[in-house]
N, C-alpha and C positions, 0 to 999 in steps of 0.2 A: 524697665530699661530697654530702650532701642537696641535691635540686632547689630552685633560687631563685623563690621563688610569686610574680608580679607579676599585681596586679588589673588590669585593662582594663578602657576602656567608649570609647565612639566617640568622636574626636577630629576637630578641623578638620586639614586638612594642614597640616603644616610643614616648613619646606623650608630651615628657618635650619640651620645646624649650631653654632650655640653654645649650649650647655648649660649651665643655671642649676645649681647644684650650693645645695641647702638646707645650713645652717649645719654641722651634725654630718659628712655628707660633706663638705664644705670642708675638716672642722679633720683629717678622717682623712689625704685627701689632702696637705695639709699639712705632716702630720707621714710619711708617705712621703717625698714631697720632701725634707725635711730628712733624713732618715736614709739617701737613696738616691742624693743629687745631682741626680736624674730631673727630666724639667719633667712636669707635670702633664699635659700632652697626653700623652707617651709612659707616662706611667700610666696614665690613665685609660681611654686607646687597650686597652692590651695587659691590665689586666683587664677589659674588654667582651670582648675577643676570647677570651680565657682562660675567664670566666666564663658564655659565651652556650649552652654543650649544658647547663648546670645550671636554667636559665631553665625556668620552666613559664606560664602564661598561664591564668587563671580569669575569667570574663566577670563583671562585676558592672554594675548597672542604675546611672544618673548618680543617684540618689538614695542612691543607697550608697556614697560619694566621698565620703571623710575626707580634705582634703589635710591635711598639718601645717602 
């Protein structure tokens, strides 16, 4: 599996644990769930945990933040 690139730039703390998930992840999850019985915490859980040595980190300036 090819490393997963996530842009970075400085962030205030946060210290919530609930995570907004944008529409397109919503509908994937979604359809996980339907096809796994799984709740979406025990998915979403176990691929972060799964997916985090593929993770890379590139630093970009707040001027260069495309959110969708």
């Amino acid at each position: 599996m090819e490393k997963i690139k996530i842009k970075t730039y400085a962030l205030n703390s946060n210290k919530n644990e609930i995570v907004r998930l944008d529409e397109r992840a919503k509908d994937i999850v979604n359809q996980l769930q339907r096809a796994s019985g799984l709740s979406a915490t025990y998915l979403v859980s176990e691929i972060i945990r799964q997916a985090a040595d593929y993770v890379v980190f590139e630093e970009i300036s707040n001027g260069d933040i495309q959110v969708p």
